[in-house]
N, C-alpha and C positions, 0 to 999 in steps of 0.2 A: 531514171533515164538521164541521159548524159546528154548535155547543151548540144552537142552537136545531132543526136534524135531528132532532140526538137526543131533545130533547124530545118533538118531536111523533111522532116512532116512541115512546118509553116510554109515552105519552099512548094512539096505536093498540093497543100490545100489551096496555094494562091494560082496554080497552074492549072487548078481544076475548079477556078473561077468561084472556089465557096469562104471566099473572104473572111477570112483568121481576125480574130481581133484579140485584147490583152485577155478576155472572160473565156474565151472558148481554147486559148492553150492555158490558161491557169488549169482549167476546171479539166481538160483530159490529160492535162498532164501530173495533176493535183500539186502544184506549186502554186507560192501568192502572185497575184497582180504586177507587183512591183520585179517578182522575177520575168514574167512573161513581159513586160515592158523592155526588161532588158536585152532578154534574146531578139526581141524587134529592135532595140537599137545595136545590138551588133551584128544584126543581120544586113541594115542597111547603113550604120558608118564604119566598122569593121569591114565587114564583106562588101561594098558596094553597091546593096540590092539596091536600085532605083523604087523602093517602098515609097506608095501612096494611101493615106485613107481617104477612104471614101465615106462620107457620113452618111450618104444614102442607102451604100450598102452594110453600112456599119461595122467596116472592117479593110484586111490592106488590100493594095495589089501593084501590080506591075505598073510603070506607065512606058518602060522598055522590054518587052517578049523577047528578046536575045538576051537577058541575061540568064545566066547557068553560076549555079553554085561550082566551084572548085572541085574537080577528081579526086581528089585528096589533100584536104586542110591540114596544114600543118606550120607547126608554132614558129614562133621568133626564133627560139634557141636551135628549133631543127633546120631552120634555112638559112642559118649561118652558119652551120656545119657543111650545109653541100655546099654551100659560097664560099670555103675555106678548102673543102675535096677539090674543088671546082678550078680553085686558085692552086692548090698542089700541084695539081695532073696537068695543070695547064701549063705547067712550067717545067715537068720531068723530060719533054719533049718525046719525039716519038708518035706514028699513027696511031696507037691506039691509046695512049694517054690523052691526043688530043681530042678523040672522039669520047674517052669515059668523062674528062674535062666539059667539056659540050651536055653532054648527058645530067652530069649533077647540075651544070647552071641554067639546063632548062626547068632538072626538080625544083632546085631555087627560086626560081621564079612563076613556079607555079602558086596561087593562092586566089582570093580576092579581087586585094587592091595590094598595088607593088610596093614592097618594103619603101616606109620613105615616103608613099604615097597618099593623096588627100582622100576625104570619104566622097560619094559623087565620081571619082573616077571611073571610068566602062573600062575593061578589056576583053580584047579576045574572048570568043568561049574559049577556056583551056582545055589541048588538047589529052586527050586520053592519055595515060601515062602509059608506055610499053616497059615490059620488063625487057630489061637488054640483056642478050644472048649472051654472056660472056664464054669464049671458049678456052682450053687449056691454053694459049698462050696469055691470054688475062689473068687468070690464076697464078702465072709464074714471073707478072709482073711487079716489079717492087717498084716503090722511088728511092731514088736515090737518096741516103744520110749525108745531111749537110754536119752534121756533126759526128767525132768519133765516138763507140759504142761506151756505154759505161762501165766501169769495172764489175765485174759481178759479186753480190754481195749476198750475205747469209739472209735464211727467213729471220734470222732475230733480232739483224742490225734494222733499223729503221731508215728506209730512205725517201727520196721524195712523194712517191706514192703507198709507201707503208711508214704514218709517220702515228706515233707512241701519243695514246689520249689520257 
């Protein structure tokens, strides 16, 4: 089962008031102690979950009911990719650059807690991610090359992304 399972079942079990604690996701999830410790803590300093234990119930829960897990988690490396599309299109000019622009830095900014940001931070529920309609004029949009094309070279010469190991 992959961290992010686990999450979202810790996430169901706390919402359905039957207080998860490190024995009961080791033991269904058949991982040690020390792993189910850690999906609690990236659950609440990673993700922001406002996680409480409770000793009496002997496991977490909420002490904020608006929080919501993220639409869809995704990594460092992939939101500084829409934070660079985002930065592109925002600069191609043009209606519909500015709106695809708009669109990747809202993906960007979907997660948790905001790139940058401390654990304990709340935000927004994040909203449901729409897939944008793009029509044939979006398809036969390009940006513009700020630089001239490269010469073109044979499959045998080695160049910057086919380089000889």
């Amino acid at each position: 089962m992959s961290n992010l399972h686990r999450i979202q079942w810790i996430d169901a079990m706390i919402r359905a008031r039957r207080y998860p604690n490190g024995r009961t996701i080791a033991d269904k999830f058949e991982i040690s102690h020390r792993q189910a410790a850690r999906d609690i803590e990236y659950l609440r300093d990673s993700m922001g979950a406002p996680l409480v234990y409770s000793a009496q119930e002997n496991g977490y829960y909420y002490d904020d009911d608006t929080f919501v897990l993220p639409a869809q988690v995704i990594s460092d490396e992939e939101r500084h990719a829409l934070a660079y599309l985002a930065q592109r299109y925002a600069g191609a000019g043009g209606e519909l650059a500015a709106r695809l622009a708009g669109f990747f830095a809202r993906l960007a900014d979907e997660g948790g807690v905001a790139p940058g940001g401390m654990a304990g931070q709340r935000r927004d529920p994040p909203a449901q991610v729409a897939v944008l309609g793009l029509n044939s004029q979006a398809l036969r949009f390009t940006l513009p090359c700020t630089s001239s094309p490269a010469p073109a070279r044979s499959r045998s010469t080695p160049g910057p992304m086919n380089t000889w190991r």
